[in-house]
Rosetta silent file (secondary structure, phi, psi, omega in degrees, C-alpha in Angstrom):
SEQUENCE: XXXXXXXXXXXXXXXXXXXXXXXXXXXXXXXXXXXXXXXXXXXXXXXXXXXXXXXXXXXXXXXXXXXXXXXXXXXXXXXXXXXXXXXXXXXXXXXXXXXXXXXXXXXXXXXX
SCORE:     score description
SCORE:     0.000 S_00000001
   1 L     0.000  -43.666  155.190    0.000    0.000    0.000 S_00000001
   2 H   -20.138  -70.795 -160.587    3.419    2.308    0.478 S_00000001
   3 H   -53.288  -46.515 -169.884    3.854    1.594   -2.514 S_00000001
   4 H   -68.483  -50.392 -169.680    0.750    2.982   -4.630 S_00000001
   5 H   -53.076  -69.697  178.808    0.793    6.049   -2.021 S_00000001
   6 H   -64.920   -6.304  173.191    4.537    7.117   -3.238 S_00000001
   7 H  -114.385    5.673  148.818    3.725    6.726   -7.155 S_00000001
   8 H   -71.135  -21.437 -171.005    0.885    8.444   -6.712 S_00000001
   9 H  -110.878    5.063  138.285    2.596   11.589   -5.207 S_00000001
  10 H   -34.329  -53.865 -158.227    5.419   10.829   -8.023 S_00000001
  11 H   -78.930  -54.190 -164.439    2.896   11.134  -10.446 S_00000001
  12 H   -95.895  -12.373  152.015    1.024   14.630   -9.218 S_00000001
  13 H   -61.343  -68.294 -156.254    5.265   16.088   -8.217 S_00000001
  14 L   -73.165  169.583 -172.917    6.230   15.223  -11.561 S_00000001
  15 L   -77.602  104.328  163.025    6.215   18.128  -14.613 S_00000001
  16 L   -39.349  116.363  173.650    3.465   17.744  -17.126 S_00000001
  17 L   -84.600  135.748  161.666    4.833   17.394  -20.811 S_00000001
  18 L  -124.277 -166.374 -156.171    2.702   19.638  -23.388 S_00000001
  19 L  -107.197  142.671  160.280    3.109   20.618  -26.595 S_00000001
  20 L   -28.350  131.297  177.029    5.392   23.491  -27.722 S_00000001
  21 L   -99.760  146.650  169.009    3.573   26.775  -27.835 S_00000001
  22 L   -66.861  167.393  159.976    3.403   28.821  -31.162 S_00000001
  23 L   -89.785  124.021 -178.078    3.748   32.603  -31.020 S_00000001
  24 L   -72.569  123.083  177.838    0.479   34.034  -31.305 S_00000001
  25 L   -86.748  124.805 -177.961    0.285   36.305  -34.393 S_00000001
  26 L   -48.896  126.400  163.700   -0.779   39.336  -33.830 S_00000001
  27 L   -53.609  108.847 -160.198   -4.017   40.485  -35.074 S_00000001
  28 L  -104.644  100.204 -171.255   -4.021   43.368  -37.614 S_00000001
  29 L   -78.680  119.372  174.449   -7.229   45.837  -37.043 S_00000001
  30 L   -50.762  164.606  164.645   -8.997   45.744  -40.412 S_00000001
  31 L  -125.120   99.415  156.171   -9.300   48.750  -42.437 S_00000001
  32 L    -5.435  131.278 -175.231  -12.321   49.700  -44.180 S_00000001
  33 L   -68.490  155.332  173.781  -12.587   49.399  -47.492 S_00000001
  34 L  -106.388   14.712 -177.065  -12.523   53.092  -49.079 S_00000001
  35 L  -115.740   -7.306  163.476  -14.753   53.151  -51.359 S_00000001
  36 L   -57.245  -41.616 -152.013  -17.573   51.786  -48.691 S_00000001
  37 L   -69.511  -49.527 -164.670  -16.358   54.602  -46.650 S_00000001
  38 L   -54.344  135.531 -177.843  -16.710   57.394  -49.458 S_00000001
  39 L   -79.763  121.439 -177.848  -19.559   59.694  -48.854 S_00000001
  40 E  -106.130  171.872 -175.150  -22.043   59.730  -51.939 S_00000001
  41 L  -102.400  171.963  157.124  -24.657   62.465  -52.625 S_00000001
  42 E  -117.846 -168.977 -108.519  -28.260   61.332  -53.081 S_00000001
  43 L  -163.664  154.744  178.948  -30.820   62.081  -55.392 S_00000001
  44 H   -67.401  -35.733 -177.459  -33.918   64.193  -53.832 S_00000001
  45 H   -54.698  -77.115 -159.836  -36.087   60.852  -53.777 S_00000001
  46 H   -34.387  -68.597 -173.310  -33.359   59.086  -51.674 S_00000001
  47 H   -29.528  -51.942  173.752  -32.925   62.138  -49.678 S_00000001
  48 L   -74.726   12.926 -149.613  -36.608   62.051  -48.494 S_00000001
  49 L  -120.688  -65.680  178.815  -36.182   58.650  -47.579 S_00000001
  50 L  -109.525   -3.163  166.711  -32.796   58.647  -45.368 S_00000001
  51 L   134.821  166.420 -159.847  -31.851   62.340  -44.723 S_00000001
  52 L   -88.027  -21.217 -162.334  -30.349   65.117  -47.336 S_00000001
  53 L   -66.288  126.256  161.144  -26.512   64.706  -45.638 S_00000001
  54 L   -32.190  117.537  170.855  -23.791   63.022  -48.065 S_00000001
  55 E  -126.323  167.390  136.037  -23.360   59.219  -46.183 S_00000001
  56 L   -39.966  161.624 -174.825  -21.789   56.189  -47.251 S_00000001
  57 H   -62.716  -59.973  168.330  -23.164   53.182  -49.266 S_00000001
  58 H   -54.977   -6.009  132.464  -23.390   51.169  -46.509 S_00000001
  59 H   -51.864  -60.838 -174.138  -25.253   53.758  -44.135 S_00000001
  60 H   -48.669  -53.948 -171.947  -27.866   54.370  -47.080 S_00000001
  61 L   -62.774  -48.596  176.996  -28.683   50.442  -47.074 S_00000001
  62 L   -51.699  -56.907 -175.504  -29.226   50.736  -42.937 S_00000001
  63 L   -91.225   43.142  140.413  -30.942   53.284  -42.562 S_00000001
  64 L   -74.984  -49.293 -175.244  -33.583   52.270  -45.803 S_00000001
  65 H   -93.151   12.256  148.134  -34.388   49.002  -43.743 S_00000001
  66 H   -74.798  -41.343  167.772  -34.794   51.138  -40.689 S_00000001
  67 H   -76.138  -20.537  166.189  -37.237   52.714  -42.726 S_00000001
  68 H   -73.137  -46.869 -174.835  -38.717   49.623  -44.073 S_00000001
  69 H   -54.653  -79.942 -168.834  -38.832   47.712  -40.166 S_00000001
  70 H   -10.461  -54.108 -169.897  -40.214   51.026  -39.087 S_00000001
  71 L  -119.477   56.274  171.653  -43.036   51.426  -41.213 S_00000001
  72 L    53.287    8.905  161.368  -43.926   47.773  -41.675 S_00000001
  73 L   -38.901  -47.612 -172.288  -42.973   47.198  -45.578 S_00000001
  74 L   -63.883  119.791  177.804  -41.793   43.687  -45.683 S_00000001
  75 L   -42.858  128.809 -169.024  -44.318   41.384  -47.054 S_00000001
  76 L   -83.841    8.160  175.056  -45.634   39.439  -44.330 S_00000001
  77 L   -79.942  -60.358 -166.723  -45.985   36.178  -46.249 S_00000001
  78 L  -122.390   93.184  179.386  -42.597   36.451  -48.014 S_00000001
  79 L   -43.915  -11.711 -174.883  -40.173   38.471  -46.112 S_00000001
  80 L   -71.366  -36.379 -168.439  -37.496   38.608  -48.988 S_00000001
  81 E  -105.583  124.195 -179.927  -39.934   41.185  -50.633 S_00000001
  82 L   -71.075  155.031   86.243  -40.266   45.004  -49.820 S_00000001
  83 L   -39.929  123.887 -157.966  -43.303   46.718  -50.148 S_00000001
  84 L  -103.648  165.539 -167.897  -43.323   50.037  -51.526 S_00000001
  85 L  -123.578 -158.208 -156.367  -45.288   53.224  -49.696 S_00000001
  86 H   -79.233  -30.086  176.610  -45.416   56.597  -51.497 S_00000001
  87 H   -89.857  -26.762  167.895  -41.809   57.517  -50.799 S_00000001
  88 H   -66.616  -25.249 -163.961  -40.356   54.100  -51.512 S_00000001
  89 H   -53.077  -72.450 -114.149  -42.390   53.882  -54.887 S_00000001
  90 H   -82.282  -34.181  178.055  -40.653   56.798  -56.469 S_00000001
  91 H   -55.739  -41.925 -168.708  -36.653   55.157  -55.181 S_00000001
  92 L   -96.662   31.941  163.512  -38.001   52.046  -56.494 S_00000001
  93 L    69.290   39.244  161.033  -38.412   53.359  -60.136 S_00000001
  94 L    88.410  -20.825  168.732  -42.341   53.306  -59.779 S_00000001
  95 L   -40.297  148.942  156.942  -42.428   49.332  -58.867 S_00000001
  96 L   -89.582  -27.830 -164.667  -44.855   48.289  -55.656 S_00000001
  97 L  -155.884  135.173  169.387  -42.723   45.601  -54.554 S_00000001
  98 L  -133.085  165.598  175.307  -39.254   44.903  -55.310 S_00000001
  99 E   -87.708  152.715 -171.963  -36.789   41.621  -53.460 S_00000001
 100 H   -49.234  -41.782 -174.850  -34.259   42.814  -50.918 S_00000001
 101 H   -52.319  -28.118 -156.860  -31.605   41.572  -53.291 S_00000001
 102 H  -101.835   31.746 -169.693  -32.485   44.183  -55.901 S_00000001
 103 H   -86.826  -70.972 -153.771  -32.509   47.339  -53.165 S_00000001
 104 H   -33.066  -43.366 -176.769  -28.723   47.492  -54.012 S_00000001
 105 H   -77.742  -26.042 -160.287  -29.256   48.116  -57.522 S_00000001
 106 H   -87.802  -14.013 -171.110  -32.362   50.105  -57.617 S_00000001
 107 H   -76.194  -48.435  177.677  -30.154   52.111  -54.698 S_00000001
 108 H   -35.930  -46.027  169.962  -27.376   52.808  -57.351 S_00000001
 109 H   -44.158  -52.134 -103.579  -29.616   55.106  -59.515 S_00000001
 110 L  -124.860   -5.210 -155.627  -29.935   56.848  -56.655 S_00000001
 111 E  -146.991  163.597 -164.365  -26.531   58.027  -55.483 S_00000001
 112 L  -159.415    0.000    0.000  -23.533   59.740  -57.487 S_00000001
């Protein structure tokens, strides 16, 4: 019974072998792309939609589906699909309903 009792405290005394540690490589804080970044003008339609100030592309796309949650536009059957109100119509080139994929394009018209 000595016996198991000393290779047990052998066993928890001696140094655990691991594995070699790498050097952790440092992380590199992304940088924005610059042409998301670039401030575009809008169009008067647009303008009425998300505010008259030059923003980015990616601002324009937020706050349009702020304005879409907000005033309940998304079809409630098929959620993919926008519904357009009186200010959306004229941004969506006179359509009623266009699909979320095609905001991007119909947004392009829209911005210089």
């Amino acid at each position: 019974m000595a016996k198991k009792v000393a290779k047990k405290a052998a066993k928890k005394s001696a140094p655990k072998k691991s594995a070699p540690k790498k050097a952790a490589k440092k992380k590199s804080a992304r940088k924005p792309n610059a042409a998301f970044m670039k401030e575009l003008t809008l169009s008067p339609a647009l303008a009425e939609v998300v505010g008259s100030k030059p923003i980015p592309r990616t601002e324009i796309v937020k706050k349009i589906w702020v304005y879409i949650k907000k005033n309940g536009l998304q079809d409630k059957k098929n959620r993919r699909m926008i519904n357009a109100d009186a200010k959306l119509k004229v941004v969506f080139g006179g359509k009623a309903q266009i699909s979320m994929f095609e905001l991007a394009k119909v947004l392009s018209k829209h911005v210089k």
